[in-house]
N, C-alpha and C positions, 0 to 999 in steps of 0.2 A: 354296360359300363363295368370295368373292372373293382371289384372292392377289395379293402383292405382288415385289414383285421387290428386288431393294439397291438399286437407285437409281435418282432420280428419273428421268432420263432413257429408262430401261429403260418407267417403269411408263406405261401408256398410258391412264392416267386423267384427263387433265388436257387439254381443248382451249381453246388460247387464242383471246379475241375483243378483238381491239385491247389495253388493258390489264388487260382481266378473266381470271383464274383460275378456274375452275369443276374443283369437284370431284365427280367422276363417282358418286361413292360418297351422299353428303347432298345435291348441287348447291349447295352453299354457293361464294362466289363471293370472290374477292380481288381488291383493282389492285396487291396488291404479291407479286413471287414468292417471297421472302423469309417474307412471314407466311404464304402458301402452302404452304408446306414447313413451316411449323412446324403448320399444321393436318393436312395430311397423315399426320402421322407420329403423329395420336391414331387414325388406325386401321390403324395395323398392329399385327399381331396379336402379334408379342412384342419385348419390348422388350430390349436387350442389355447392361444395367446395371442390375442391384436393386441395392435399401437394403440395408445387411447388419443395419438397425435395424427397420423396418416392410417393408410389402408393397409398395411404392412399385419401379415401373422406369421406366428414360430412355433415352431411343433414343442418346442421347450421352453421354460421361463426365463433359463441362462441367458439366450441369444435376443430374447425379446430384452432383458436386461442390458445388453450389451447395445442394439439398435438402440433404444430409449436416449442412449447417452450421447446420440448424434444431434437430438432435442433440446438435450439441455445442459450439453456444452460439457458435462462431467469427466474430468481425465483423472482417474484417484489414482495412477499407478506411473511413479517417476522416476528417472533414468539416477541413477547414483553417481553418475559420472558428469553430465550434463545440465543436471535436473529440469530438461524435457520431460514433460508431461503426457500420457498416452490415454485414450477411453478404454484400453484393455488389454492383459496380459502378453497378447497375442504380439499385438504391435508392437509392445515397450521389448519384447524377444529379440525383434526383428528388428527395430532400433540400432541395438545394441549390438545384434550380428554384421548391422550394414555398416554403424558410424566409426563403431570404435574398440567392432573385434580388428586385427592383425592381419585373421589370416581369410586372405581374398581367391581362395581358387576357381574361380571362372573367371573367363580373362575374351576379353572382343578379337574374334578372329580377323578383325581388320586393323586397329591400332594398337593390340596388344594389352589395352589397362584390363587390370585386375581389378573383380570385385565380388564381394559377398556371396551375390546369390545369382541364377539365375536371372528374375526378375531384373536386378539390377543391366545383366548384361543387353538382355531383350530393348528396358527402357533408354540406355543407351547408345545400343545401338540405332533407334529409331528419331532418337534427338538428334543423332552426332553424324549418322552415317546414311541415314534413311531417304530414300527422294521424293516415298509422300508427305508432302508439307501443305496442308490444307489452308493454314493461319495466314496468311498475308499483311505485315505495316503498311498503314496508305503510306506513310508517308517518305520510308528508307525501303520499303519492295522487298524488306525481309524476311525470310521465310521459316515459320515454324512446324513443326510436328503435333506440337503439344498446344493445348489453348493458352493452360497456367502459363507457360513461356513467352505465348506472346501479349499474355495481357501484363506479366512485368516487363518486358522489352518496351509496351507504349508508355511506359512512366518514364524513359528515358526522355524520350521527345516531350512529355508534358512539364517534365520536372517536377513532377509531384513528389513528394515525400510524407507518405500519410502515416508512416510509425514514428511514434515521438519519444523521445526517454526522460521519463520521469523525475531522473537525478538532477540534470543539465539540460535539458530541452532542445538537444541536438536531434536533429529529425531524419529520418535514413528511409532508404524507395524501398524497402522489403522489411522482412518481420527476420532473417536470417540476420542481416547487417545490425539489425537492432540491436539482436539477442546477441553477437560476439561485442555489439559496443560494452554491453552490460558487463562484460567480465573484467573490463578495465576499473567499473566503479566497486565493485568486488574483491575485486584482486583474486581471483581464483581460477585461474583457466585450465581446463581439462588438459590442456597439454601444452605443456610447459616444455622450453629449450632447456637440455643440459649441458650446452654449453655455454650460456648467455643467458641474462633475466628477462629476454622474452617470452610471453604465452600466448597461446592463440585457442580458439574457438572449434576448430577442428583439425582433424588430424591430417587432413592435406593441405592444409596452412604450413601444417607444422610441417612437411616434407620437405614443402617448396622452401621455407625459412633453412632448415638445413644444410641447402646448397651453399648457402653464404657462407657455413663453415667448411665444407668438404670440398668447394669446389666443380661439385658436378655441373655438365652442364649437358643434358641428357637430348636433349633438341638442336638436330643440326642441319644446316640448309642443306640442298640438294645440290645447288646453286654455287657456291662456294665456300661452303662446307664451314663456317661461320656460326658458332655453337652458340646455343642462348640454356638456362635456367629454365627458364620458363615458356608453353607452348604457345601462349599468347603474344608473346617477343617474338616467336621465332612468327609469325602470322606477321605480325606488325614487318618484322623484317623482309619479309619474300617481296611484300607492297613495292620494294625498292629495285627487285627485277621486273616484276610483273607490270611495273609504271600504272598501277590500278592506284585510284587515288576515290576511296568508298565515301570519305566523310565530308558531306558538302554543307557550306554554312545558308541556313535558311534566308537569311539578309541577304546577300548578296551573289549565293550559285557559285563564290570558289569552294574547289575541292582542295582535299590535302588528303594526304597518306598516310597520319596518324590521330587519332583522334584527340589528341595534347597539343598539335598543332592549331585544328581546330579551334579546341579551346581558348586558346590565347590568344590566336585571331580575334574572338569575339570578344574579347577581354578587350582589346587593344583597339581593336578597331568599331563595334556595335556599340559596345559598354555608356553607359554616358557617366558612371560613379566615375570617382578620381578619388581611390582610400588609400592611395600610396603617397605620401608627403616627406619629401624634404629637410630633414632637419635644419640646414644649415637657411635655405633661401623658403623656404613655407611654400614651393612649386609643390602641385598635386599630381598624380601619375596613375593611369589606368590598369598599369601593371606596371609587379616588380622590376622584370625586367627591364620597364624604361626607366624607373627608378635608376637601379644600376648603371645605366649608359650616364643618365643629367648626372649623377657623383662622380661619375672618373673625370665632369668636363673640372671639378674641383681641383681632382688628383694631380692633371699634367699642369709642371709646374714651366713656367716660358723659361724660353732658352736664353 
């Protein structure tokens, strides 16, 4: 069995070639001697700090320090712009590189967005562009990459809403939608409109809000060249060449082509509440819009 020695210096595994690391044991190879050493030290054979929680040990107290804080929830290290909370130095870096540095040079050689890091491009390209999609909805057949993705995609269909806000007790299906509610009762949003007293929560909020003043409209059909803001618009829009109609009402099996459609169907027609009322005659209405239609029979005045 191979052994090792305390330190690096001692152990005579390691011959350098110009800037290469090679290790004697896998012949796996480094240019830096820093992540050399940290590869190293997955094969020694005991390690001099366990978990006092799981089976987990670390050849140093730092990083057992660091695991620990997955136990017991501890984030001491917060973002100054966000005040997002991290378990360590490392992350709250990388935070801050991915959410709400500028500048993005790695960009998807398929759609072109720009973003932070590598990682980021890899993870999205495997969300966005990828055709393994292991996660399957029983119930819309849609298909994800990611688990996390598809376990918030089923709170769609259940309607759950298990984040609650403390202020107002408005209840939101993620912990992201929460956390930008929250800056409304603050008044402090990381990123704020300069030219309107809008703020938003993140900084591709704030892009897309931009357009309203600039005009851009960066997303254009292919079809009839029919520019949208936004690329979810311009999705919703193709629906209207493609005659693909995805959103079907579980009551009754019609489809529609947008999901607002949808909605208002089931408002109008499933709904059995009636919170739309009448001023004038105290009739009650499933939705506004029928509101709107019973007042204008007010408005037309006989000939």
């Amino acid at each position: 069995m191979f052994s090792y020695q305390n330190t690096l210096t001692e152990l005579q595994a390691v011959r350098a070639e110009g800037n290469q690391y090679t290790c004697d044991v896998c012949n796996k190879s480094f240019a830096l001697r820093t992540t050399f050493k940290s590869h190293w030290r997955t094969h020694k054979q005991q390690s001099q700090y366990p978990c006092n929680v799981c089976d987990k040990s670390f050849y140093d107290k730092s990083n057992l320090k660091k695991h620990q804080r997955l136990h017991s929830g501890e984030r001491p290290f917060s973002c100054s712009v966000c005040n997002k909370f991290c378990s360590d130095l490392s992350n709250l870096k990388q935070h801050l590189k991915r959410v709400h540095s500028c500048d993005r040079p790695y960009s998807c050689d398929v759609c072109k967005k720009a973003f932070a890091s590598r990682g980021e491009v890899k993870r999205h390209h495997q969300r966005v562009h990828g055709e393994v999609r292991p996660f399957k909805c029983d119930i819309c057949n849609k298909m994800f990459a990611f688990q996390r993705d598809w376990e918030q995609h089923k709170i769609i269909h259940t309607k759950e809403q298990p984040y609650h806000c403390d202020v107002c007790n408005m209840s939101f299906r993620s912990l992201r939608s929460l956390k930008e509610h929250m800056f409304k009762h603050n008044n402090d949003y990381p990123f704020p409109c300069i030219l309107c007293d809008k703020g938003f929560g993140r900084q591709s909020s704030l892009t897309v809000h931009m357009r309203v003043h600039t005009g851009e409209r960066p997303y254009v059909c292919d079809v009839c060249d029919k520019s949208f803001a936004q690329k979810c618009a311009l999705k919703t829009h193709q629906l209207v060449h493609t005659g693909e109609r995805p959103y079907i009402c579980h009551e009754c099996s019609k489809s529609f082509g947008q999901k607002g459609k949808l909605k208002r169907h089931l408002d109008e027609v499933h709904t059995k509440r009636r919170t739309f009322m009448c001023a004038v005659c105290n009739t009650s209405f499933k939705s506004k819009g029928l509101l709107r239609c019973h007042i204008c029979l007010y408005s037309v005045k006989p000939l």
